[in-house]
C-alpha positions as CSV (number, residue, x, y, z in Angstrom):
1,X,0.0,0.0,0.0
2,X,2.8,2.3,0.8
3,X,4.3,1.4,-2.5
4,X,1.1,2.5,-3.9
5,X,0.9,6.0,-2.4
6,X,4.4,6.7,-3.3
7,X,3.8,5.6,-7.0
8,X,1.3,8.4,-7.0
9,X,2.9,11.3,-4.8
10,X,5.8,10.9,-7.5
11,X,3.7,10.8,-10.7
12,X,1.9,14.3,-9.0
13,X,5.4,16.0,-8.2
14,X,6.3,14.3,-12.1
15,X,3.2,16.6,-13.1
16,X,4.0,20.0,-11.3
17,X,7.3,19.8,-12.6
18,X,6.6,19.0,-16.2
19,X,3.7,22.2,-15.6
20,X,7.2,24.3,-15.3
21,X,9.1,23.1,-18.4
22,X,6.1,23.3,-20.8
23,X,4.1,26.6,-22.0
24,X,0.5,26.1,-21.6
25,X,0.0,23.1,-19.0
26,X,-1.0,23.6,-16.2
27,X,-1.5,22.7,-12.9
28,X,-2.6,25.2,-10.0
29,X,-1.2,22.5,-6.9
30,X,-0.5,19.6,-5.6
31,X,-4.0,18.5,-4.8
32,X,-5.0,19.3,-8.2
33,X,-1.4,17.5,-9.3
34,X,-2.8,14.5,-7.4
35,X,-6.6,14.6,-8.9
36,X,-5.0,14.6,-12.2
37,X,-2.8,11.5,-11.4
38,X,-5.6,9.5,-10.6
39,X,-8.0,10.8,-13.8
40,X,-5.4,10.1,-16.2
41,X,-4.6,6.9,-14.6
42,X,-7.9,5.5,-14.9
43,X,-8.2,6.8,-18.6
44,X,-4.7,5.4,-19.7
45,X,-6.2,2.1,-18.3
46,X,-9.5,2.2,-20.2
47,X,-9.9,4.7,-23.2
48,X,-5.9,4.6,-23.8
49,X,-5.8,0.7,-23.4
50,X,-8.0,0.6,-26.2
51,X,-6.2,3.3,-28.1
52,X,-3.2,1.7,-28.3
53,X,-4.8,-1.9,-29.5
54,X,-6.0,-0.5,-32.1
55,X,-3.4,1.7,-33.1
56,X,-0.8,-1.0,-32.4
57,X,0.5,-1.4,-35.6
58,X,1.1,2.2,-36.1
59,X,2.7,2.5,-33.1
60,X,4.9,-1.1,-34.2
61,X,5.9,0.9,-37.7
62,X,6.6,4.2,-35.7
63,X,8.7,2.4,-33.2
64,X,6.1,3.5,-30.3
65,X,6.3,6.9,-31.3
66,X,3.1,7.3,-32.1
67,X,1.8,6.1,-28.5
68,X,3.5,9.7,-27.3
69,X,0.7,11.0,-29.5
70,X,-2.2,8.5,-27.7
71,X,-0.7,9.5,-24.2
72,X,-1.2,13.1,-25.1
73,X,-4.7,12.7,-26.2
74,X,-5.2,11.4,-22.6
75,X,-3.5,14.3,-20.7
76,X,-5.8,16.6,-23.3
77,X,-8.8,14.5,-22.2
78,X,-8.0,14.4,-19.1
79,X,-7.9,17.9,-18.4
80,X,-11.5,18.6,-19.3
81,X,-12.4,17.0,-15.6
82,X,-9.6,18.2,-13.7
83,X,-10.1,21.6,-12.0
84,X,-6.8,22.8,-11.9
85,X,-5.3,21.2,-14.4
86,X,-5.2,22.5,-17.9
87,X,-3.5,21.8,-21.2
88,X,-3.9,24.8,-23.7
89,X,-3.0,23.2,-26.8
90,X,-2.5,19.5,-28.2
91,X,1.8,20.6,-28.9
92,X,1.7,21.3,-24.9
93,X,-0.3,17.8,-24.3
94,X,2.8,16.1,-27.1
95,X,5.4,17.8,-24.9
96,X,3.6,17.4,-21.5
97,X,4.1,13.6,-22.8
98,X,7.4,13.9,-23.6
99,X,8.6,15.3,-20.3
100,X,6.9,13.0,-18.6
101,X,8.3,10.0,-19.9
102,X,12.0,11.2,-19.5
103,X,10.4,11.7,-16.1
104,X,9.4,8.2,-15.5
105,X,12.1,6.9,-17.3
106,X,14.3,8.8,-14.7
107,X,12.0,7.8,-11.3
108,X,12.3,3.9,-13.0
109,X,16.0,3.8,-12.6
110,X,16.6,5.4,-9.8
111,X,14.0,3.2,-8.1
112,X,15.5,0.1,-9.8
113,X,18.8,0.5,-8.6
114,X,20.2,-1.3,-5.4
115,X,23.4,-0.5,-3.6
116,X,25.9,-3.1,-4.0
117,X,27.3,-4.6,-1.2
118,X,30.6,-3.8,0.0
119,X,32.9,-7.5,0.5
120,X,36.3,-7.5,2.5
Protein backbone atom coordinates (compact mmCIF):
# COMPACT_ATOMS: atom_id res chain seq x y z
CA UNK A 1 0.00 0.00 0.00
CA UNK A 2 2.79 2.29 0.79
CA UNK A 3 4.32 1.41 -2.50
CA UNK A 4 1.14 2.48 -3.88
CA UNK A 5 0.95 6.00 -2.40
CA UNK A 6 4.43 6.72 -3.32
CA UNK A 7 3.85 5.60 -7.02
CA UNK A 8 1.27 8.36 -6.98
CA UNK A 9 2.88 11.31 -4.77
CA UNK A 10 5.80 10.94 -7.49
CA UNK A 11 3.68 10.80 -10.69
CA UNK A 12 1.89 14.28 -9.01
CA UNK A 13 5.40 15.96 -8.20
CA UNK A 14 6.30 14.26 -12.09
CA UNK A 15 3.22 16.64 -13.10
CA UNK A 16 4.05 20.00 -11.29
CA UNK A 17 7.34 19.78 -12.59
CA UNK A 18 6.61 19.03 -16.15
CA UNK A 19 3.75 22.16 -15.62
CA UNK A 20 7.22 24.34 -15.28
CA UNK A 21 9.14 23.05 -18.37
CA UNK A 22 6.11 23.28 -20.83
CA UNK A 23 4.11 26.63 -21.99
CA UNK A 24 0.51 26.08 -21.59
CA UNK A 25 0.04 23.10 -19.01
CA UNK A 26 -0.98 23.61 -16.23
CA UNK A 27 -1.47 22.71 -12.93
CA UNK A 28 -2.64 25.18 -9.99
CA UNK A 29 -1.20 22.53 -6.93
CA UNK A 30 -0.48 19.64 -5.57
CA UNK A 31 -3.97 18.50 -4.77
CA UNK A 32 -5.00 19.33 -8.24
CA UNK A 33 -1.42 17.51 -9.28
CA UNK A 34 -2.81 14.55 -7.40
CA UNK A 35 -6.65 14.65 -8.92
CA UNK A 36 -5.00 14.64 -12.23
CA UNK A 37 -2.83 11.49 -11.39
CA UNK A 38 -5.60 9.48 -10.63
CA UNK A 39 -7.97 10.78 -13.83
CA UNK A 40 -5.38 10.13 -16.21
CA UNK A 41 -4.61 6.86 -14.57
CA UNK A 42 -7.93 5.48 -14.92
CA UNK A 43 -8.18 6.80 -18.56
CA UNK A 44 -4.70 5.44 -19.74
CA UNK A 45 -6.23 2.12 -18.33
CA UNK A 46 -9.50 2.22 -20.23
CA UNK A 47 -9.91 4.68 -23.15
CA UNK A 48 -5.88 4.62 -23.82
CA UNK A 49 -5.83 0.69 -23.37
CA UNK A 50 -8.04 0.59 -26.19
CA UNK A 51 -6.21 3.33 -28.10
CA UNK A 52 -3.16 1.75 -28.29
CA UNK A 53 -4.79 -1.89 -29.55
CA UNK A 54 -6.04 -0.50 -32.11
CA UNK A 55 -3.37 1.74 -33.12
CA UNK A 56 -0.79 -0.98 -32.39
CA UNK A 57 0.51 -1.42 -35.63
CA UNK A 58 1.09 2.19 -36.15
CA UNK A 59 2.72 2.46 -33.07
CA UNK A 60 4.94 -1.09 -34.25
CA UNK A 61 5.91 0.90 -37.67
CA UNK A 62 6.59 4.19 -35.69
CA UNK A 63 8.73 2.38 -33.18
CA UNK A 64 6.11 3.49 -30.27
CA UNK A 65 6.30 6.91 -31.34
CA UNK A 66 3.09 7.26 -32.11
CA UNK A 67 1.80 6.12 -28.50
CA UNK A 68 3.52 9.69 -27.31
CA UNK A 69 0.71 10.95 -29.53
CA UNK A 70 -2.20 8.46 -27.69
CA UNK A 71 -0.70 9.48 -24.17
CA UNK A 72 -1.20 13.15 -25.05
CA UNK A 73 -4.67 12.70 -26.16
CA UNK A 74 -5.18 11.37 -22.58
CA UNK A 75 -3.48 14.33 -20.67
CA UNK A 76 -5.76 16.56 -23.29
CA UNK A 77 -8.81 14.52 -22.25
CA UNK A 78 -8.00 14.38 -19.10
CA UNK A 79 -7.85 17.91 -18.39
CA UNK A 80 -11.45 18.63 -19.33
CA UNK A 81 -12.44 17.01 -15.58
CA UNK A 82 -9.62 18.22 -13.68
CA UNK A 83 -10.09 21.57 -12.00
CA UNK A 84 -6.82 22.81 -11.87
CA UNK A 85 -5.29 21.16 -14.40
CA UNK A 86 -5.23 22.53 -17.87
CA UNK A 87 -3.50 21.82 -21.18
CA UNK A 88 -3.92 24.80 -23.74
CA UNK A 89 -3.02 23.25 -26.79
CA UNK A 90 -2.48 19.55 -28.21
CA UNK A 91 1.81 20.63 -28.89
CA UNK A 92 1.70 21.34 -24.95
CA UNK A 93 -0.28 17.83 -24.28
CA UNK A 94 2.82 16.14 -27.07
CA UNK A 95 5.42 17.83 -24.92
CA UNK A 96 3.57 17.38 -21.47
CA UNK A 97 4.11 13.63 -22.78
CA UNK A 98 7.44 13.91 -23.56
CA UNK A 99 8.62 15.28 -20.34
CA UNK A 100 6.91 13.03 -18.56
CA UNK A 101 8.25 10.01 -19.91
CA UNK A 102 11.99 11.24 -19.52
CA UNK A 103 10.44 11.71 -16.14
CA UNK A 104 9.36 8.23 -15.45
CA UNK A 105 12.14 6.94 -17.34
CA UNK A 106 14.27 8.80 -14.67
CA UNK A 107 12.00 7.75 -11.35
CA UNK A 108 12.30 3.88 -13.02
CA UNK A 109 16.02 3.77 -12.64
CA UNK A 110 16.61 5.38 -9.75
CA UNK A 111 14.01 3.18 -8.05
CA UNK A 112 15.52 0.12 -9.75
CA UNK A 113 18.80 0.48 -8.60
CA UNK A 114 20.17 -1.27 -5.39
CA UNK A 115 23.38 -0.49 -3.65
CA UNK A 116 25.91 -3.07 -4.02
CA UNK A 117 27.28 -4.63 -1.15
CA UNK A 118 30.57 -3.83 0.01
CA UNK A 119 32.90 -7.45 0.48
CA UNK A 120 36.32 -7.47 2.53
Amino acid sequence: MVRVLLHWVLNAIALLVVSHFVAGFVVSNFVSALIAVLVIGLLNATFGLMLKLITLPLGIVTFGLFFLVINAIILKFSSVFVPGFSVMTFAAAFWGAVALGVIHVLIGLFRDSKPTPVRD
